[in-house]
N, C-alpha and C positions, 0 to 999 in steps of 0.2 A: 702265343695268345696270353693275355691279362686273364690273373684269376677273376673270378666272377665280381667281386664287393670291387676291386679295384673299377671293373668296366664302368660300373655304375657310377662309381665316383668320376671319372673322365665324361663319360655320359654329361653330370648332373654340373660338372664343371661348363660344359659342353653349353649347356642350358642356361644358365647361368651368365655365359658372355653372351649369348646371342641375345637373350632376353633385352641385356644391357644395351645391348646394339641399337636393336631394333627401338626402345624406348626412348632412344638419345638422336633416332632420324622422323621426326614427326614432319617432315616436309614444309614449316611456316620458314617467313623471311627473316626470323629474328636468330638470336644466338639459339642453337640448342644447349641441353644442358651435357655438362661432362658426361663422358662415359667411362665403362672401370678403369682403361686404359690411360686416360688424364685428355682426352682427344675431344673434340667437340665441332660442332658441323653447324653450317651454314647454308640453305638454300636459297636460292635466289633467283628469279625468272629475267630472261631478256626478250624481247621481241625483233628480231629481224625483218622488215619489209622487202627488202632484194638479199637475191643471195651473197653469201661473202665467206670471205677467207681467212685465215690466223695467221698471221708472219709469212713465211715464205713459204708456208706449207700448201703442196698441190692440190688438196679436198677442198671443194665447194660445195659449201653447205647452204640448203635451200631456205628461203625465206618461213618465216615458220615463230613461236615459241620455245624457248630452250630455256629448262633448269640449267646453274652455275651450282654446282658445290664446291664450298671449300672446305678443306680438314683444316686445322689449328691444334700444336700440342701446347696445353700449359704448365708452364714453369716458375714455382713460387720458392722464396730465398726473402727472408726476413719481411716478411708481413707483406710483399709484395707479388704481384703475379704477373708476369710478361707470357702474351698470347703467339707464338710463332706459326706461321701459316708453312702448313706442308704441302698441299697439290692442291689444287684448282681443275675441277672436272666439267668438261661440256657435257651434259647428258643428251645424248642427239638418236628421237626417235627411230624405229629402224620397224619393216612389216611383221618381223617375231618379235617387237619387247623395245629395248633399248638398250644404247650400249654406250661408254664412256670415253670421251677425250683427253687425256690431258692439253690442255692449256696456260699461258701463260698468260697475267691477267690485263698487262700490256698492250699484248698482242689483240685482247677480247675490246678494252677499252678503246682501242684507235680502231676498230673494226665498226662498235658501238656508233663511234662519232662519223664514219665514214658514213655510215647507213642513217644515219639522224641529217644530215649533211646532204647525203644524197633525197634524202624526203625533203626537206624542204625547198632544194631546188627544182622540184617535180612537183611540189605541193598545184601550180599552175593547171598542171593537166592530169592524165589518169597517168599512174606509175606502172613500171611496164608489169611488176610482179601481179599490179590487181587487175588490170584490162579485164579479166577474163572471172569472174566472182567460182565460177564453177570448177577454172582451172588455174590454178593462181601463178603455175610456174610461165619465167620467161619464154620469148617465141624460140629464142636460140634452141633452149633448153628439149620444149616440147618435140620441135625437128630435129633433134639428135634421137630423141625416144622413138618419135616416127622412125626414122631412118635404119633405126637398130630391134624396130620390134618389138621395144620396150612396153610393157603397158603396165598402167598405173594402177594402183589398187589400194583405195583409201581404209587405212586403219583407225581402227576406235581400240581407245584404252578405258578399261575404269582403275579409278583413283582410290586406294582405299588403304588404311595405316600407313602412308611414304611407300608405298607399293605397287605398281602399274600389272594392272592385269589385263589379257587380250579377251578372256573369257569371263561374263557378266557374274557366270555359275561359280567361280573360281574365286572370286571375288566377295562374292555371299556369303560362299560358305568359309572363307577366311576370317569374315566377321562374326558369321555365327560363332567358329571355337574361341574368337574371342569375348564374344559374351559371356561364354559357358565358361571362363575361367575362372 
């Protein structure tokens, strides 16, 4: 065990990066600002209208809104600063919260134009994902859920500091202690 003053100092260090953390993810579309580490983050939304895939990877992910993160470290050497991108995150809703993909940005862009591609060749009639306003997934889709007993059950997030909360109350009162600061 750390003497007592040291804990506090790892504590207060403790405090200190996350602070930085959390300051440096405000969830806009633009550059965020550096964090202590030299790292800085980018969010970015896509909208998928049919489901789709990444590379050769077997998850199909349903039509929907998806934040993209990307990490960037910077690197400055004589007056100059070169930005190198680290990972590329799908953030892909889930019924507890959300959880992270890596992605490659390639892979997301020819996925992007597949779906943009496939909408406008459908523009014509209803697309299969919207036929149903209530129920947006494809028929395949729904008769596999049928089939397996699956049932649906729509979640709500509230949005509040770059933060997704499933709980309205949870979310409240994360703003209140930040008022109170």
């Amino acid at each position: 065990m750390f003497p007592l003053a040291e804990q506090e100092n790892r504590v207060s260090d403790f405090r200190a990066d996350a602070a930085s953390f959390v300051a440096s993810r405000k969830g806009s579309a633009r550059p965020q600002r550096d964090d202590s580490a030299g790292a800085r983050y980018f969010d970015q939304d896509a909208v998928f209208h049919f489901e789709f895939t990444l590379g050769a990877a077997e998850e199909v992910f349903p039509p929907g809104r998806y934040v993209i993160e990307t990490a960037e470290s910077s690197y400055s050497a004589s007056g100059h600063t070169a930005h190198v991108r680290n990972s590329t995150m799908l953030i892909v809703p889930t019924a507890s919260g959300t959880r992270t993909v890596p992605i490659n940005i390639r892979e997301l862009e020819a996925a992007m134009k597949q779906d943009s591609e496939r909408q406008q060749r459908d523009a014509g009639g209803a697309s299969p994902a919207t036929t149903n306003p209530a129920n947006p997934l494809p028929e395949t889709m729904q008769s596999e859920l049928a089939r397996y007993g699956i049932e649906r059950v729509p979640a709500e997030f509230f949005l509040w500091g770059g933060y997704r909360y499933s709980n309205a109350g949870d979310a409240i009162a994360a703003a209140k202690r930040a008022e109170n600061r």
